[in-house]
C-alpha positions in Angstrom: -119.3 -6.4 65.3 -116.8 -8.8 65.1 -113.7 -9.5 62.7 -111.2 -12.0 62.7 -109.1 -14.5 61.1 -106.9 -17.7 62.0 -103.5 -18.4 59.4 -102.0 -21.7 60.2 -99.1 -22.7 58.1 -97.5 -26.2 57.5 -94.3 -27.9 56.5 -95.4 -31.0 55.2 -92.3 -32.3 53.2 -89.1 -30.8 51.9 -90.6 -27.8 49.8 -94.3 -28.5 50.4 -95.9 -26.2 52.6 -99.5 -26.2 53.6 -101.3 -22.7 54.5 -104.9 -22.2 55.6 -106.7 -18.9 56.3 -110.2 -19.1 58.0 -111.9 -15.7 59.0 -115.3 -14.3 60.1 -116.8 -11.0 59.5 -119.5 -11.0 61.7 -122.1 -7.7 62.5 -125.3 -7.6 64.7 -127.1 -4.7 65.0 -130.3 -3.7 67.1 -132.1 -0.5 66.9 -135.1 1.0 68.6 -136.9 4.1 68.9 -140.1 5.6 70.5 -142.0 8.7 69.9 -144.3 10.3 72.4 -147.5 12.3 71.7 -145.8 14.7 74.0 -143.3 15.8 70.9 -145.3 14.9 67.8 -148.7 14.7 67.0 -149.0 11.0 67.2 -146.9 8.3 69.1 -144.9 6.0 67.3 -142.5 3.2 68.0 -139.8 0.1 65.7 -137.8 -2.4 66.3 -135.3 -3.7 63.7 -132.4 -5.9 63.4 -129.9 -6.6 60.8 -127.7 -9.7 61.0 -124.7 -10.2 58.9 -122.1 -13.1 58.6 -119.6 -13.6 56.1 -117.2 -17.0 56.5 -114.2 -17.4 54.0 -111.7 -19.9 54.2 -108.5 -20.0 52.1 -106.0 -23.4 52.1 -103.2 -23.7 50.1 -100.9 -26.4 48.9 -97.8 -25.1 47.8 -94.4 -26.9 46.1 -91.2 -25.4 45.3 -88.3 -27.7 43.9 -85.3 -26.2 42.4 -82.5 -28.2 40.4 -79.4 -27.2 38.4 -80.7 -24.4 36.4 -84.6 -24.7 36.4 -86.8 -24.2 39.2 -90.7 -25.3 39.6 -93.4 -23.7 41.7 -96.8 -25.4 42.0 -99.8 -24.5 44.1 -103.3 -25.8 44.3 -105.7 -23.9 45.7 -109.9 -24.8 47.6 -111.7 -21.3 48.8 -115.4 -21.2 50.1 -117.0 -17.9 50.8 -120.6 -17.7 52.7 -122.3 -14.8 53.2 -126.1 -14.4 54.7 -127.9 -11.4 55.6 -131.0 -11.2 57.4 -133.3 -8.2 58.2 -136.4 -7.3 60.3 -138.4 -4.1 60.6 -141.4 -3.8 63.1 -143.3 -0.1 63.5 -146.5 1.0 64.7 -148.1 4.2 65.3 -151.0 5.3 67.3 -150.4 3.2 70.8 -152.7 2.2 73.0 -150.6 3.6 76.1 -147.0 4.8 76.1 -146.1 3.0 78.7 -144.7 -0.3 76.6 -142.2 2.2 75.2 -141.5 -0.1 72.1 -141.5 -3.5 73.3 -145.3 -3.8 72.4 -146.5 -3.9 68.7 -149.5 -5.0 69.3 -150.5 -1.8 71.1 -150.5 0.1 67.8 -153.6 0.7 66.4 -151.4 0.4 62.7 -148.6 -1.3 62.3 -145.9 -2.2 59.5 -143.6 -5.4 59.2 -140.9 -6.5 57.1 -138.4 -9.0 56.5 -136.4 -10.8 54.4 -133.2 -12.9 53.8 -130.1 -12.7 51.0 -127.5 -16.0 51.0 -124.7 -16.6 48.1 -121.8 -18.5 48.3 -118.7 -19.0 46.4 -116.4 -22.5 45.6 -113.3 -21.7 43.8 -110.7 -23.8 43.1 -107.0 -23.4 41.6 -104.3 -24.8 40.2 -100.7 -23.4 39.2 -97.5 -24.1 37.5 -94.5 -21.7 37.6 -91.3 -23.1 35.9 -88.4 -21.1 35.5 -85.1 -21.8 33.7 -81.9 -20.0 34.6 -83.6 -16.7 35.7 -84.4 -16.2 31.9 -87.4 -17.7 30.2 -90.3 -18.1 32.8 -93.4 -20.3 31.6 -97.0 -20.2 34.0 -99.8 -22.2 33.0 -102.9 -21.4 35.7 -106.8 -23.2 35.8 -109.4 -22.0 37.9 -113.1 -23.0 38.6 -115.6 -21.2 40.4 -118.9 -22.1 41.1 -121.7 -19.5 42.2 -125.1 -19.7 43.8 -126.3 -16.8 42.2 -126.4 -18.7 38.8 -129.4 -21.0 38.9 -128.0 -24.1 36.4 -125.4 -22.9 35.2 -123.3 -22.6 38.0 -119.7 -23.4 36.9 -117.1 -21.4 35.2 -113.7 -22.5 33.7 -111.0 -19.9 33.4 -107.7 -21.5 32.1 -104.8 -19.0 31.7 -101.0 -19.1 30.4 -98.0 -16.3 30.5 -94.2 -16.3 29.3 -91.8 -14.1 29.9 -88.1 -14.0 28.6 -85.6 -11.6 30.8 -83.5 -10.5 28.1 -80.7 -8.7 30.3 -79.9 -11.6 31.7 -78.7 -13.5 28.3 -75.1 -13.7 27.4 -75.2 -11.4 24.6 -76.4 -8.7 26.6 -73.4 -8.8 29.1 -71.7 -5.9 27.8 -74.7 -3.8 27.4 -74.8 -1.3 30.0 -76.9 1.3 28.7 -80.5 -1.2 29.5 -81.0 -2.9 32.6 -84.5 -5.5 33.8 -85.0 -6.1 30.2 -88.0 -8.3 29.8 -90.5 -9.4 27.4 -93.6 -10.8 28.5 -96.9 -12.1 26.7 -99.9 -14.1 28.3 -103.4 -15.2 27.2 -106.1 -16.1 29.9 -110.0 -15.8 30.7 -111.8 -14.5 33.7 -115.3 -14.5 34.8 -117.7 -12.2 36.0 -120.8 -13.1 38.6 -121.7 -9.4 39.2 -125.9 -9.9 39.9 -127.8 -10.0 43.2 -128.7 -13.1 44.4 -132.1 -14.6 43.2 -132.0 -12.6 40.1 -132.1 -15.6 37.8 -135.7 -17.0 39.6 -138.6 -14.3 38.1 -139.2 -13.1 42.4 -142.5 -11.4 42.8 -142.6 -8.4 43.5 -145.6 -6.2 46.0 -147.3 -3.8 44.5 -151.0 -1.7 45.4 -154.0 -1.0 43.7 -157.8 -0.2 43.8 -161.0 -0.4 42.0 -162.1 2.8 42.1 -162.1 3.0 45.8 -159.9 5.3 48.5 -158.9 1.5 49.7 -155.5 0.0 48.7 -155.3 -3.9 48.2 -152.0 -5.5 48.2 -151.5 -7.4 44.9 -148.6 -9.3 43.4 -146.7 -8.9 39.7 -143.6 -10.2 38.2 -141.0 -7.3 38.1 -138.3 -9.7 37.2 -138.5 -12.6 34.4 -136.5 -15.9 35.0 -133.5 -16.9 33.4 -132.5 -20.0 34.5 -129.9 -20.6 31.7 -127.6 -17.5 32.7 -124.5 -18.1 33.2 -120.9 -16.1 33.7 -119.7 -13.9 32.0 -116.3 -14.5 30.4 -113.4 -12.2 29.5 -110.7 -13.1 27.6 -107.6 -11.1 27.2 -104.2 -11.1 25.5 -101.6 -8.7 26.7 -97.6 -8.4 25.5 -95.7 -6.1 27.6 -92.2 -4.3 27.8 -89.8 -3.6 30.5 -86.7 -1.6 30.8 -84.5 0.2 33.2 -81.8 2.3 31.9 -79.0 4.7 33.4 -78.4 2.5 36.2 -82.2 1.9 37.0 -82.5 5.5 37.3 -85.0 5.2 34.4 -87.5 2.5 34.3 -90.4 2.1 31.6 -93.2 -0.4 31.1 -95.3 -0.8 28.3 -98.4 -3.4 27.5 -100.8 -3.7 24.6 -103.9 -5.2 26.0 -106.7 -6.8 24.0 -109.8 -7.5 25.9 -113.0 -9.5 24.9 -116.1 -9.7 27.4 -118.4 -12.7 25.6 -121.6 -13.7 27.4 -121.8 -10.1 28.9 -124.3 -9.7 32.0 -126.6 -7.2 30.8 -130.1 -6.2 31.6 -132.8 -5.7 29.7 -136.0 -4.1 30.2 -139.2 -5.8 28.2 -142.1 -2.7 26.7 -144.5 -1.6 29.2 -147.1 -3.1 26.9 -145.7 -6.3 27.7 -145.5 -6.0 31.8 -142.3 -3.4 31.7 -140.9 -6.4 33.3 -136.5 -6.7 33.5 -134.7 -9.7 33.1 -130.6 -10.6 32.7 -129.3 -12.4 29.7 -125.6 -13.5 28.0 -125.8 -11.3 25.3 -123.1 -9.5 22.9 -119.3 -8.8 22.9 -117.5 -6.1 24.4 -114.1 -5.5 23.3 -111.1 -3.0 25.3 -108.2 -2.2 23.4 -105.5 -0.1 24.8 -101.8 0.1 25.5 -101.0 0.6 29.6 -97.4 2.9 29.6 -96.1 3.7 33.2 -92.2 5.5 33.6 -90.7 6.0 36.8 -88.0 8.3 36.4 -85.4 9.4 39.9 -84.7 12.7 38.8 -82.7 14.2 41.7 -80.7 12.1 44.0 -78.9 14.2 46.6 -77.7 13.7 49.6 -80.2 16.4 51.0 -82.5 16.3 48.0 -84.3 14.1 46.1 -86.8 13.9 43.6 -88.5 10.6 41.8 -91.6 10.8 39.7 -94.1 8.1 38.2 -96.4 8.9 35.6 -99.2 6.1 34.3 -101.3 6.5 31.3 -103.7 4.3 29.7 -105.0 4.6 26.2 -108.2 2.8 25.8 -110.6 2.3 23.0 -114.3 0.7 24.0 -116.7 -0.9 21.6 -119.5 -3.2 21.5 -118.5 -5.4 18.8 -122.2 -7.1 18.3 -125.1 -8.1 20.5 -127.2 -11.3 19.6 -129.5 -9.6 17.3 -127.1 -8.6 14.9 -125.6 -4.9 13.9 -129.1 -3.2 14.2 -130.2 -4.9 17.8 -129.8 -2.3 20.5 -131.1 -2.1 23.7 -131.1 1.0 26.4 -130.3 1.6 30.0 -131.9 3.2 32.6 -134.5 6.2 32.5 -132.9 8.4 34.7 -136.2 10.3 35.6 -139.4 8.4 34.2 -142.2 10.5 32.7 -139.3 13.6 31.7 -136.6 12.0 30.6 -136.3 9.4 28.0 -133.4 6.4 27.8 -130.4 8.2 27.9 -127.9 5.7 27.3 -127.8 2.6 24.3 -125.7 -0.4 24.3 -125.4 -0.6 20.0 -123.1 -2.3 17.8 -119.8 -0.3 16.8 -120.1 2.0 19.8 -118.8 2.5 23.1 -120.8 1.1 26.4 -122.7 3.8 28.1 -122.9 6.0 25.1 -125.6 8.8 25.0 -128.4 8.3 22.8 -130.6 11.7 21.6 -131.0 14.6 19.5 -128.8 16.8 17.9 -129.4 20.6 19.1 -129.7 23.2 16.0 -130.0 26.5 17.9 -133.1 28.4 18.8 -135.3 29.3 16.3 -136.7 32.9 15.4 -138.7 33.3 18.1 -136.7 31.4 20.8 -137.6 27.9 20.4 -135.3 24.9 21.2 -134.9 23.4 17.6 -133.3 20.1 16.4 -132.0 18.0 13.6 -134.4 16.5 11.3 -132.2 13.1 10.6 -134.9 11.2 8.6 -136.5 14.4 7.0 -139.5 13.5 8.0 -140.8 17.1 8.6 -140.9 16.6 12.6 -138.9 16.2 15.6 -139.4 11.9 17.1 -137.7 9.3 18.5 -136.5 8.4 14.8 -134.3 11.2 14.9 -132.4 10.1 17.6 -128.6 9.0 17.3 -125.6 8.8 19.4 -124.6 11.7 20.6 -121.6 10.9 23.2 -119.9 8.5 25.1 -119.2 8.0 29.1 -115.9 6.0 28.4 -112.5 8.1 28.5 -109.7 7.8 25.9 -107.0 8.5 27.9 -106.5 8.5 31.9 -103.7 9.5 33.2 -102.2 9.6 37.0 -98.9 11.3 38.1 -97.1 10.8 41.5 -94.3 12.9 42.7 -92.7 12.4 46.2 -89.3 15.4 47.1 -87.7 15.0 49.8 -85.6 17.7 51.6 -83.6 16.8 55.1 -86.5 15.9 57.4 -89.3 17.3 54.9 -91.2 14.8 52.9 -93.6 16.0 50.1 -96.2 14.0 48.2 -98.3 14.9 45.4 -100.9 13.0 43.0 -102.4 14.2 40.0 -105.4 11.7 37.9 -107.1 13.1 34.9 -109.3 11.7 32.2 -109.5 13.6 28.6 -112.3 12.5 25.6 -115.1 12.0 28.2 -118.4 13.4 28.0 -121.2 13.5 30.7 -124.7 14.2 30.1 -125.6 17.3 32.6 -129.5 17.0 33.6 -129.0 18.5 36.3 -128.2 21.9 34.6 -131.1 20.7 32.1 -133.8 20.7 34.9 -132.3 23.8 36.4 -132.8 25.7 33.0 -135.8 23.9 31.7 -139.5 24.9 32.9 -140.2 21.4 33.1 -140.9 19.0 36.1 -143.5 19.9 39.0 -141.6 23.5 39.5 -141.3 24.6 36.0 -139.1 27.2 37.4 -136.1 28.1 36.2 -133.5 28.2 38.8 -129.9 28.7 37.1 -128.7 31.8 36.7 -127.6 32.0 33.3 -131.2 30.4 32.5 -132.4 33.9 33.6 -129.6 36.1 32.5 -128.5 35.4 29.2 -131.7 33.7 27.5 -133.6 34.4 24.0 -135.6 37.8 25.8 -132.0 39.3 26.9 -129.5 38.6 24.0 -131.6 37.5 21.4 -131.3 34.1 18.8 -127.4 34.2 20.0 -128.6 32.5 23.1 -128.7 29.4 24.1 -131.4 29.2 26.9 -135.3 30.2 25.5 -137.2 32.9 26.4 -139.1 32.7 29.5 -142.6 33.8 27.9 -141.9 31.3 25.0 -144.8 29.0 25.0 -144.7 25.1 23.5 -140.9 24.9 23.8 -139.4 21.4 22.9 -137.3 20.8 25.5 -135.2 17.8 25.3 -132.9 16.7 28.1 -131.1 13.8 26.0 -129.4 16.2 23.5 -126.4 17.8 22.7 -126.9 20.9 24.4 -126.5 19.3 27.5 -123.4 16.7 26.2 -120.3 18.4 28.0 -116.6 17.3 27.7 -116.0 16.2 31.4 -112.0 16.0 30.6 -110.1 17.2 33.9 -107.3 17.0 36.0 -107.3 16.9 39.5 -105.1 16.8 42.6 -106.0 13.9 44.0 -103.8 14.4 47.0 -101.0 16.2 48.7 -99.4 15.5 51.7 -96.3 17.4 53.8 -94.4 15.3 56.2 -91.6 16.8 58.9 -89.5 13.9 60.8 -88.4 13.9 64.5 -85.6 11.2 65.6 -85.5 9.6 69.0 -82.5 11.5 69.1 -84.1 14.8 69.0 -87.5 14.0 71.0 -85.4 11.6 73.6 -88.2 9.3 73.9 -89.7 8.7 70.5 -89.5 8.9 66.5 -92.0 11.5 65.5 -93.7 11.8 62.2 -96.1 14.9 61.8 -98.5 14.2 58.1 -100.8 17.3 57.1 -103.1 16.1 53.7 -105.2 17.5 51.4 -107.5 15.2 49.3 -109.2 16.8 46.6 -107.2 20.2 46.9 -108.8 21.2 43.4 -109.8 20.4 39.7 -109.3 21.6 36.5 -112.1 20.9 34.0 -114.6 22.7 31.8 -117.4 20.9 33.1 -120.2 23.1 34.1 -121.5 20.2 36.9 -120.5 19.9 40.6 -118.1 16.6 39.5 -116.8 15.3 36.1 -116.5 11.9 37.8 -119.2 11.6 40.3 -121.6 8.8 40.3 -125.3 9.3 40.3 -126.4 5.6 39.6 -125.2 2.5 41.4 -128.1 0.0 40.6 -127.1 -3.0 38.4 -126.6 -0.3 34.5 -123.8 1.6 36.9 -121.6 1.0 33.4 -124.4 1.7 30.8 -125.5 4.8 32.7 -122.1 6.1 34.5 -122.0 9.3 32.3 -125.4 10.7 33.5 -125.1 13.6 35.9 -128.4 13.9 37.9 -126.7 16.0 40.8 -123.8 13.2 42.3 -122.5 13.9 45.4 -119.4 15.8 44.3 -115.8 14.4 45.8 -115.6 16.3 49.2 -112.3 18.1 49.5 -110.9 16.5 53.0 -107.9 17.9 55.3 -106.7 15.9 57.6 -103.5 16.1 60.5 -101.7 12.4 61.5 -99.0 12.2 64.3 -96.7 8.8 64.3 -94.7 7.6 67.3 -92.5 4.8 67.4 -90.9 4.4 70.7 
């Protein structure tokens, strides 16, 4: 493993500088491994290897010119990024003789190879212009290209961008105003893009698959799991934002607020074609996506003694999701991922007039008179089918929130961080499974399954009887839709200071953190925030729950010397 990067700077002219940053991320690793008969069964032995190298290099022309009152900054900017991967796994079982150890594949009387090989590169280039006029009205015009591999055609973007800002305080009329302080309005308009597939998705890759006639005998065959899309291109966000800032009380008080409006066009999503037709997935520029919101953040210094002190900053964004219309019109719709194929249905829809990664499922009545799940009939059709399905929830928060606090007493130092999240909701199938008999165990495992179902309390419950037979159990419902608002201590941290004075050799600073110290939610899962997907419908499927990893709580004890 190897790291490192070279910054060589330049002063070319009077107030042109040129800067280049070249590094390498380089990582090599060999394993191997042997098994003898003497431990297992059967011998065994692999080799693999996995070979990384990323190369970036940054350079950097740079002007700044000031005259009487104005003052110009312009920068020009050329980035590369290369990245290659390479991989190689060799196993065998059943050797000949143990003696080879692993060094000998052809010894195994079976044997298992695989490679393959990932490249991608990124060309970027930039351009700048920053002109300022008396420290009061500030004009930036900015244009940016990027060309991707991972596109096949397609492989250029163009993001131009533009911002103003006018510093109000610093205008004549606000001389005698003493109350406001850093009073500034800004406003800008710009568009960004988004590359975010693996490399070779565009090119319809085959993919190996097995299958027999009839016979115990596998044969290796070949079928298209990905269709081509050789006219994909980026994805483009554009985004208009005015924003407030103020300091009051001698900048004991400080405020910012923005109103955002952002517009995703050309969105990367995935689709999956019927399994009549091959089941086959494939990436297209479909739909828009907007994000409206306002972004408020206060910083406030509360206590300022000489012994004591006290500040406190407190973020919140308000933020309203929607999918404004996908190519098809307002009835085209298409669904993420099937969390668990064969007993669990789509879960998630991207539709027209509702958020990204909304649930998509049945609405849950109650049980019935003898203890049967039962749900809405929304097309009166007499029974219970995918036509009565509707949205049901959505993944996306209204509101987040964070809070940071840092007192300070003598030598003490005291740091604490709150996040929450309120008008979520997270589909729990992982409680489902647990009190469902469906699956391989159909068992049920929780306890309030057991406890508190149809045979103990009656049609109050919400769990059916354990001897009721031909239950319709649904996991995409709202039974198992749970608001997965919280608030959490995202950290805490106690710090005690030792001067050189004191120690006589060293300033000490002893840290003792918490990470994760606790949560408060109503959520009946192990984490309202913990991610269970991360293939390319992350965002589409981010609100179901199959059992994520929860956040570990983490403690941990630093010790800082500066001698």
């Amino acid at each position: 493993v190897f790291t490192g990067h070279v910054d060589l700077r330049f002063n070319l002219a009077k107030g042109l500088t040129f800067t280049t940053t070249n590094g390498v991320d380089y990582y090599d690793a060999k394993s191997y491994s042997f098994s003898s008969k003497r431990v297992n069964p059967s011998n065994s032995m692999g080799n693999s290897d996995t070979y990384r190298m990323m190369l970036q290099s940054s350079n950097n022309f740079t002007y700044m010119g000031k005259w009487n009152k104005h003052s110009l900054t312009s920068t020009a900017v050329y980035e590369v990024t290369k990245y290659e991967e390479r991989l190689m796994n060799i196993s065998g079982k059943n050797l000949l003789t143990e003696s080879v150890g692993w060094w000998d594949a052809s010894m195994a009387q079976s044997r298992d190879v695989s490679n393959g090989i990932q490249n991608w590169a990124l060309v970027s280039g930039v351009t700048r212009v920053m002109y300022n006029y008396n420290d009061r009205y500030q004009l930036t015009g900015t244009f940016r290209a990027d060309g991707s591999s991972r596109f096949s055609k397609n492989k250029w973007g163009f993001f131009p961008s533009v911002a103003a800002a006018w510093t109000i305080s610093n205008e004549k009329f606000m001389k005698n105003v003493k109350a406001v302080q850093d009073l500034k309005l800004r406003a800008s308009f710009g568009i960004v893009g988004n590359q975010a597939i693996d490399p070779y998705s565009t090119l319809g890759l085959m993919t190996q698959t097995k299958y027999n006639f009839g016979t115990s005998s596998d044969y290796v065959g070949y079928w298209a799991n990905d269709i081509a899309t050789p006219e994909l291109t980026w994805e483009k966000t554009r985004q208009f934002d005015v924003g407030l800032d103020f300091s009051m009380f001698n900048h004991r008080l400080s405020m910012s607020v923005d109103y955002f409006d952002k517009r995703t066009t050309d969105a990367l999503l995935k689709k999956t074609m019927p399994n009549y037709k091959g089941g086959a997935s494939y990436w297209v520029n479909d739909g828009e996506i907007s994000n409206r919101g306002v972004d408020i953040s206060l910083t406030a210094h509360l206590i300022q003694h000489k012994n004591f002190t006290w500040s406190t900053t407190v973020n919140g964004t308000y933020l309203k999701n929607r999918v404004e219309k996908l190519a098809g019109g307002e009835n085209d719709y298409f669904f993420g991922s099937k969390p668990a194929s064969g007993m669990v249905d789509e879960a998630s829809i991207i539709k027209p007039g509702y958020a990204i990664g909304s649930f998509y499922g049945y609405i849950w009545t109650g049980l019935d008179e003898s203890g049967k799940d039962t749900y809405q009939d929304m097309d009166n059709s007499g029974t219970i089918d995918g036509s009565d399905r509707r949205v049901i929830g959505k993944a996306t928060p209204d509101f987040t929130v964070g809070w940071n606090n840092t007192l300070t007493y003598k030598n003490w130092n005291l740091n604490l961080f709150f996040n929450g999240a309120f008008g979520a909701d997270r589909l729990n199938l992982a409680r489902f499974t647990m009190a469902s008999m469906v699956g391989d165990s159909r068992f049920i495992t929780l306890r309030e399954a057991y406890t508190d179902n149809f045979d103990k309390v009656g049609q109050s419950a919400i769990y059916p009887g354990l001897k009721v037979a031909g239950n319709n159990y649904q996991a995409v419902s709202t039974k198992w839709v749970e608001d997965a608002s919280y608030v959490r201590l995202e950290n805490i941290s106690l710090s005690y200071n030792l001067s050189k004075k004191v120690t006589k050799f060293a300033d000490i600073r002893l840290t003792l953190s918490c990470q994760n110290l606790f949560t408060i939610t109503g959520y009946k899962g192990m984490d309202p925030v913990g991610t269970t997907f991360s293939n390319d419908n992350v965002d589409v499927d981010a609100g179901i729950d199959m059992g994520a990893y929860p956040t570990p709580r983490t403690f941990t004890f630093g010790m800082r010397m500066n001698f």
